[in-house]
TIRO-2110 file (N, C-alpha, C; in Angstrom, 1 decimal):
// TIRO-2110
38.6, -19.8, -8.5, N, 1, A
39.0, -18.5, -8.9, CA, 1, A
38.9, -18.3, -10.5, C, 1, A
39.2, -19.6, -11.3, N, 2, A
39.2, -19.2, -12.7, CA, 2, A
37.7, -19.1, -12.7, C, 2, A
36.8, -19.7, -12.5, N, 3, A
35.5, -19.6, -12.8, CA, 3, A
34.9, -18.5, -12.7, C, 3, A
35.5, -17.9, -11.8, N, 4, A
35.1, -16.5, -11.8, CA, 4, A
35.6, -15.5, -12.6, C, 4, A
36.8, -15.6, -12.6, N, 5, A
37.2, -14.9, -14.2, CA, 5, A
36.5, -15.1, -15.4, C, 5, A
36.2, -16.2, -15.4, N, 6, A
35.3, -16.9, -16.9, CA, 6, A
34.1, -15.6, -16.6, C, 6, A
33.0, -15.8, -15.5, N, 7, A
31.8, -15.1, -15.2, CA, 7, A
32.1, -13.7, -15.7, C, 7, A
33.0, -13.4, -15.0, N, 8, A
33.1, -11.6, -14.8, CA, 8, A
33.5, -11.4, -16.3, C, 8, A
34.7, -11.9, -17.2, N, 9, A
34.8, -11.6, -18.3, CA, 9, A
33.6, -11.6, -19.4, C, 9, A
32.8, -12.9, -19.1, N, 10, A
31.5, -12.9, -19.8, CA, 10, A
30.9, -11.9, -19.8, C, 10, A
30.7, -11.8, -18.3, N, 11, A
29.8, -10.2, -18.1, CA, 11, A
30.5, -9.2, -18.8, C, 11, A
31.7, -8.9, -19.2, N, 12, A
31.7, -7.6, -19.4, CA, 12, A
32.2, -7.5, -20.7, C, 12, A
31.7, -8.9, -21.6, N, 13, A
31.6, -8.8, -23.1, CA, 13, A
30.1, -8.5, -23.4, C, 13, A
29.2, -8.9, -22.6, N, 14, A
28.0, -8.9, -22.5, CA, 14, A
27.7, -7.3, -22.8, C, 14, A
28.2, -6.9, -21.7, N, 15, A
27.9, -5.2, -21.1, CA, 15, A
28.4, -4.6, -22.8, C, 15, A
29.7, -4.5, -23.2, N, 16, A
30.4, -4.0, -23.9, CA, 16, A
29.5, -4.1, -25.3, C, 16, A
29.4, -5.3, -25.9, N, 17, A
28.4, -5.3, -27.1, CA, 17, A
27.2, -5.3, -27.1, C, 17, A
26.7, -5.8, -26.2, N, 18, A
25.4, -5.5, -25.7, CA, 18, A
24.8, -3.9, -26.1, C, 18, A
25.7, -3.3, -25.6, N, 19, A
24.7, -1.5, -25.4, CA, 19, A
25.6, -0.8, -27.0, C, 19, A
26.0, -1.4, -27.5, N, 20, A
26.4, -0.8, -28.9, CA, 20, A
25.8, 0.0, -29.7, C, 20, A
24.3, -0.7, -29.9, N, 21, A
23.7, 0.2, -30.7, CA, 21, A
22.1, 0.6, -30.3, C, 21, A
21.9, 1.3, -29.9, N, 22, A
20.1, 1.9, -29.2, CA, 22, A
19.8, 2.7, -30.2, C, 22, A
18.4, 2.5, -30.3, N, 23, A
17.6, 2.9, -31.6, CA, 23, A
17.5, 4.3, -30.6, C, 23, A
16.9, 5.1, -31.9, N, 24, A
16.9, 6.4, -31.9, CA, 24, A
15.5, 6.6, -32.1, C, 24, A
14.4, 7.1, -31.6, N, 25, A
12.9, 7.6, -31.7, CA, 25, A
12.7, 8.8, -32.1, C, 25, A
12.2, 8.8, -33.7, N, 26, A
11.7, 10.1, -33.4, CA, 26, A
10.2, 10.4, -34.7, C, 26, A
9.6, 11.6, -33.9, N, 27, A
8.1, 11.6, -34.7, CA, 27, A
8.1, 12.3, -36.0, C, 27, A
7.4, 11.7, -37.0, N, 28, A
7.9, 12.9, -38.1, CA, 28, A
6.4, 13.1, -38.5, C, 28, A
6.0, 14.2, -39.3, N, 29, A
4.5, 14.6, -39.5, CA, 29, A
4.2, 14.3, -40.9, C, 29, A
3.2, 13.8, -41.3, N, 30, A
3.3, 13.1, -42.4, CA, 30, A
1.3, 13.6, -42.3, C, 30, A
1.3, 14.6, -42.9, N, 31, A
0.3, 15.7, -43.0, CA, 31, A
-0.5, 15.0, -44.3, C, 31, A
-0.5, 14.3, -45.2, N, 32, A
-0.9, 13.9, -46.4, CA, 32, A
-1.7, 12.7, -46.5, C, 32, A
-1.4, 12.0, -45.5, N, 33, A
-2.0, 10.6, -45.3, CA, 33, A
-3.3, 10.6, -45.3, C, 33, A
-4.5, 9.9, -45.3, N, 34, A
-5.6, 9.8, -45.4, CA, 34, A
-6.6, 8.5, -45.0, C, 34, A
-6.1, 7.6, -45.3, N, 35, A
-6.6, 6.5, -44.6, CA, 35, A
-5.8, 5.1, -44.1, C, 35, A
-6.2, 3.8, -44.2, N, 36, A
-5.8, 3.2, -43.3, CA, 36, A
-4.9, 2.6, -44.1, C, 36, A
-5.1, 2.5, -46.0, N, 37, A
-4.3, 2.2, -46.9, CA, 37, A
-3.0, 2.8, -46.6, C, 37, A
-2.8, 4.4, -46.5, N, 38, A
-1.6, 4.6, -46.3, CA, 38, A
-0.6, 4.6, -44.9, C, 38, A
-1.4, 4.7, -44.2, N, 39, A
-0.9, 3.8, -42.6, CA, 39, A
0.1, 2.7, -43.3, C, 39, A
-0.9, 1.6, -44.1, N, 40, A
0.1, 0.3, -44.4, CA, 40, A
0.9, 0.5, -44.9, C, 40, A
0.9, 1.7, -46.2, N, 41, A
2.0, 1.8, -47.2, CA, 41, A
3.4, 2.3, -46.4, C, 41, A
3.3, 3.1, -45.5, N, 42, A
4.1, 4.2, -44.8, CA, 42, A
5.0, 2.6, -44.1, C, 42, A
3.9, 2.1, -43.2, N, 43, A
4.6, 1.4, -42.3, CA, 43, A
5.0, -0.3, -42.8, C, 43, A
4.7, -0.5, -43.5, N, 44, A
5.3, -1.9, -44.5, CA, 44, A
6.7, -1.2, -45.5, C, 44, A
6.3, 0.4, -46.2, N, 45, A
7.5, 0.6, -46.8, CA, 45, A
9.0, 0.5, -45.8, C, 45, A
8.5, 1.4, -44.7, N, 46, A
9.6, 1.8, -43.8, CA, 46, A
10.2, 0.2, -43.1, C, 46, A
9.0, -0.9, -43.4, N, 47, A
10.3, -1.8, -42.7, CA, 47, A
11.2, -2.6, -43.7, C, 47, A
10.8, -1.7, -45.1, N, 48, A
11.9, -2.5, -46.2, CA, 48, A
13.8, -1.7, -46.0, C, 48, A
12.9, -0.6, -45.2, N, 49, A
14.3, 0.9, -45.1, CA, 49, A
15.7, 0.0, -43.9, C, 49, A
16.9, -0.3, -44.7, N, 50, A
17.8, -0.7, -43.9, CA, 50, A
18.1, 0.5, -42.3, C, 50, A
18.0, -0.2, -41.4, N, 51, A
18.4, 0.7, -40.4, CA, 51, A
17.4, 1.0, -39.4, C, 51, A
16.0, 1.1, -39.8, N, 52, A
14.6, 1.2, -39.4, CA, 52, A
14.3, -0.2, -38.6, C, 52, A
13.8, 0.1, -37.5, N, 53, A
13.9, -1.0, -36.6, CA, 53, A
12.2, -0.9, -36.3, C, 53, A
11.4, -0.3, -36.3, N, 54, A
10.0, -0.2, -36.3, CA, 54, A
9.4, 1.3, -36.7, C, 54, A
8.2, 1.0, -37.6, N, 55, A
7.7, 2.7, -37.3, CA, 55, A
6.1, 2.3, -37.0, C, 55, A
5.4, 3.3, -36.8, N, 56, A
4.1, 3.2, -36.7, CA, 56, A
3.4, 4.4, -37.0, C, 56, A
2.0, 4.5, -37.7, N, 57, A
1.5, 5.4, -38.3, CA, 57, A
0.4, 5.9, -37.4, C, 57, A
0.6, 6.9, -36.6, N, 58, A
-1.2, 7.5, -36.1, CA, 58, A
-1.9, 7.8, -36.9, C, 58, A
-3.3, 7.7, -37.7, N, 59, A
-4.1, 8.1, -38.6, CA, 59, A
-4.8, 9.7, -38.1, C, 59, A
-5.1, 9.6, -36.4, N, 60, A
-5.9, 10.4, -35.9, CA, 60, A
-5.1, 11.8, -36.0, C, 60, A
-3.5, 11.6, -35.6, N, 61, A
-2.7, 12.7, -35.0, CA, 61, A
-2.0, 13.3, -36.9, C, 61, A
-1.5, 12.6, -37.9, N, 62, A
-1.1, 12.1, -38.8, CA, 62, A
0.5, 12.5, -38.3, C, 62, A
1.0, 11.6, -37.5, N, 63, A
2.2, 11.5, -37.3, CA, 63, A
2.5, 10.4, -37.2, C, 63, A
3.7, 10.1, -37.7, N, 64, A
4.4, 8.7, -38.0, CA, 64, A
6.0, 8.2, -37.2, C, 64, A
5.8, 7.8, -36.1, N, 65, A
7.0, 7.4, -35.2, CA, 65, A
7.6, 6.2, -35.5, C, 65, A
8.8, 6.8, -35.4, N, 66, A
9.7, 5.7, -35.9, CA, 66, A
11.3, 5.7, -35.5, C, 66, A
11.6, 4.2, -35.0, N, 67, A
12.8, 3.8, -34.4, CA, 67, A
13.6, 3.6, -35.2, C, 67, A
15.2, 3.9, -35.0, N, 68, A
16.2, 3.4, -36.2, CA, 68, A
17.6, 3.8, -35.9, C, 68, A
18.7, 3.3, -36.2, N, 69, A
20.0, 3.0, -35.4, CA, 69, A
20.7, 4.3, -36.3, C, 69, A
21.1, 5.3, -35.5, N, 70, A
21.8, 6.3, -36.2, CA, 70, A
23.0, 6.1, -37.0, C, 70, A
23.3, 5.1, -36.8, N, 71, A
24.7, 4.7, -37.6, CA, 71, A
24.6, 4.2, -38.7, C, 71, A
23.0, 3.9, -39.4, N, 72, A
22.7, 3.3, -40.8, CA, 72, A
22.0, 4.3, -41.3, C, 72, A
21.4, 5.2, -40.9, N, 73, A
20.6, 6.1, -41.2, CA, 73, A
19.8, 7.3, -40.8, C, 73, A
19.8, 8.3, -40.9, N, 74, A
19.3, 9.3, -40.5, CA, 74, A
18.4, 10.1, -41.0, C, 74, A
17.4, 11.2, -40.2, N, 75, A
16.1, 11.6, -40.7, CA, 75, A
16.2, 12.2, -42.2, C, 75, A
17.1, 12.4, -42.7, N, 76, A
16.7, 13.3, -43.9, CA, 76, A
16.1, 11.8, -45.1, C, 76, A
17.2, 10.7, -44.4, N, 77, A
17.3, 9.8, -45.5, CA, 77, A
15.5, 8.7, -44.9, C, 77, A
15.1, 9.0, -43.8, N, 78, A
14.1, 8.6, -43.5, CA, 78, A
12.9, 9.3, -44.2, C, 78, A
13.1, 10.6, -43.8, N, 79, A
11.7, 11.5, -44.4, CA, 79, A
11.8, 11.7, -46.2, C, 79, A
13.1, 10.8, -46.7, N, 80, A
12.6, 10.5, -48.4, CA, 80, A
12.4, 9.4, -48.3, C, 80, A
12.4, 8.3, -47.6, N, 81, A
12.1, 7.5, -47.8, CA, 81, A
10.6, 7.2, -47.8, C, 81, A
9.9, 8.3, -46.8, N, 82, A
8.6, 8.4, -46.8, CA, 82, A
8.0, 9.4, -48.2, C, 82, A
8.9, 9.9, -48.6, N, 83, A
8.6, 10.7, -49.8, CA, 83, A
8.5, 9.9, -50.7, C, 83, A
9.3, 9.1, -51.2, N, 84, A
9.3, 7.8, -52.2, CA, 84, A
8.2, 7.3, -52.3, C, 84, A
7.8, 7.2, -51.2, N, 85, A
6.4, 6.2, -50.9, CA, 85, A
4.9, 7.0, -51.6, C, 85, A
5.5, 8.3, -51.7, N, 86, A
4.0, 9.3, -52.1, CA, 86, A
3.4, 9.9, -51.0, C, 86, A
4.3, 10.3, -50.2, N, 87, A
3.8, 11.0, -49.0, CA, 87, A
4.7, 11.9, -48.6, C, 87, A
3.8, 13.4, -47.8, N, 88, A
5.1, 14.6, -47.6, CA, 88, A
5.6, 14.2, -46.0, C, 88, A
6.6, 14.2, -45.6, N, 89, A
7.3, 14.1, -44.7, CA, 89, A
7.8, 15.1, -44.2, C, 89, A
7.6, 16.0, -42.7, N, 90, A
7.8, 16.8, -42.2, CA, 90, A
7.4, 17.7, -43.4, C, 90, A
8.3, 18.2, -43.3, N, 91, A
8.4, 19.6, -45.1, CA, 91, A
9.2, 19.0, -46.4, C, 91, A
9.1, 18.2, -46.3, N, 92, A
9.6, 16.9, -47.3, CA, 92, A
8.3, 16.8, -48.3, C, 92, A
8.6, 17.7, -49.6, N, 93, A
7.1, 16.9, -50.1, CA, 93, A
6.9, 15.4, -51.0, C, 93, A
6.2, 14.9, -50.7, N, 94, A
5.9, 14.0, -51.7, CA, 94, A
6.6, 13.8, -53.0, C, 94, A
7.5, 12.7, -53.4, N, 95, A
7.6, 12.4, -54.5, CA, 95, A
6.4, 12.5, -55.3, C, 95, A
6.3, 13.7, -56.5, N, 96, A
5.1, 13.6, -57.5, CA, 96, A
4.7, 12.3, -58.3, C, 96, A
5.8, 11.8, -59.0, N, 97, A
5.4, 10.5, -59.2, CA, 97, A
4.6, 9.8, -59.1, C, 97, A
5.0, 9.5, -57.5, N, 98, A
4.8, 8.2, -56.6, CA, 98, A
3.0, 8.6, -56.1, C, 98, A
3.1, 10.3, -55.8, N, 99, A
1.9, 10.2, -55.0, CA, 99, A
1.0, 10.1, -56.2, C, 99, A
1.1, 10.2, -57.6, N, 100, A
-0.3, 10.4, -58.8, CA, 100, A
-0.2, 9.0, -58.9, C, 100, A
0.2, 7.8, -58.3, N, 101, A
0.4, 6.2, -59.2, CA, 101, A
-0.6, 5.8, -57.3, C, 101, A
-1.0, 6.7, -56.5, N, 102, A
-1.6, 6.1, -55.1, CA, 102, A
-2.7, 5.8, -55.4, C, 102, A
-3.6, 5.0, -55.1, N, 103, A
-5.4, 4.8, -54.8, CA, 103, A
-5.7, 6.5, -54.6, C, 103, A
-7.1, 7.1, -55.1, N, 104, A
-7.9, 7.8, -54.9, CA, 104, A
-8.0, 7.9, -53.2, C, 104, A
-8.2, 7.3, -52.5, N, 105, A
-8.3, 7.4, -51.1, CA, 105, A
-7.0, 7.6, -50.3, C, 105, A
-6.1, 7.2, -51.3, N, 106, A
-4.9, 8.0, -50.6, CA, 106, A
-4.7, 9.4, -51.2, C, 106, A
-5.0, 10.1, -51.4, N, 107, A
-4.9, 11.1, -51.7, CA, 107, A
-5.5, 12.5, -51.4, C, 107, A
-4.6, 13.6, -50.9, N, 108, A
-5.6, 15.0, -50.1, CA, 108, A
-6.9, 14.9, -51.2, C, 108, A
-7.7, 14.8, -50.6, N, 109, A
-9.4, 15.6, -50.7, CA, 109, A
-10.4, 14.0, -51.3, C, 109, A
-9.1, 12.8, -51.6, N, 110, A
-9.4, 11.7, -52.4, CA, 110, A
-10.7, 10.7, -51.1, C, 110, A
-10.6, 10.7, -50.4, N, 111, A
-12.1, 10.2, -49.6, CA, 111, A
-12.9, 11.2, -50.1, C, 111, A
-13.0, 12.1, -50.1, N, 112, A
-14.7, 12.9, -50.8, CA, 112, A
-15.3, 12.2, -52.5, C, 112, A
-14.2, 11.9, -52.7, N, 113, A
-14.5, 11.9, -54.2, CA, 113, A
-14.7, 10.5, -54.4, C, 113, A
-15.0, 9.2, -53.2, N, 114, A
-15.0, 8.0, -53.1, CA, 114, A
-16.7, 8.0, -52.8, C, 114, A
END
């Protein structure tokens, strides 16, 4: 009988911290991007972002999905963080800065001019 106490209690520390924290998914549009350089910038920056548990960049669609625990952060503080990077985020525009210090190919119209 104790052994089974031991089991079932195990189980229901398991259950209890186990399901604490579920990432949160969501698509943001990131209309500025241009090639595969900034795919990497977007998605190597976002895994320095505490709280961000994965993102990934579509080049084709230019939307950028991305997982992250709402208890460390949330989308406003996500779509500057893609702003930081030199990229507009949803209606988030581009840190100026950041986007004039990008490669020519990251930049709107910057593949023609390559």
């Amino acid at each position: 009988m104790r052994k089974l106490n031991v089991i079932f209690s195990t189980l229901i520390l398991l259950v209890v911290f186990g399901c604490g924290e579920e990432a949160l998914n969501v698509k943001i549009s990131t209309p500025t991007i241009q090639c595969g350089m900034c795919q990497r910038n977007i998605e190597m920056g976002l895994s320095n972002v505490s709280g961000i548990s994965a993102s990934k960049v579509d080049l084709a669609t230019k939307v950028t999905k991305v997982s992250y625990n709402k208890e460390k952060i949330d989308l406003l503080k996500i779509e500057k963080a893609i702003s930081d990077l030199g990229y507009q985020a949803n209606k988030m525009l581009a840190n100026r800065d950041v986007y004039e210090t990008l490669p020519a190919c990251c930049k709107v119209g910057g593949m023609e001019k390559i």
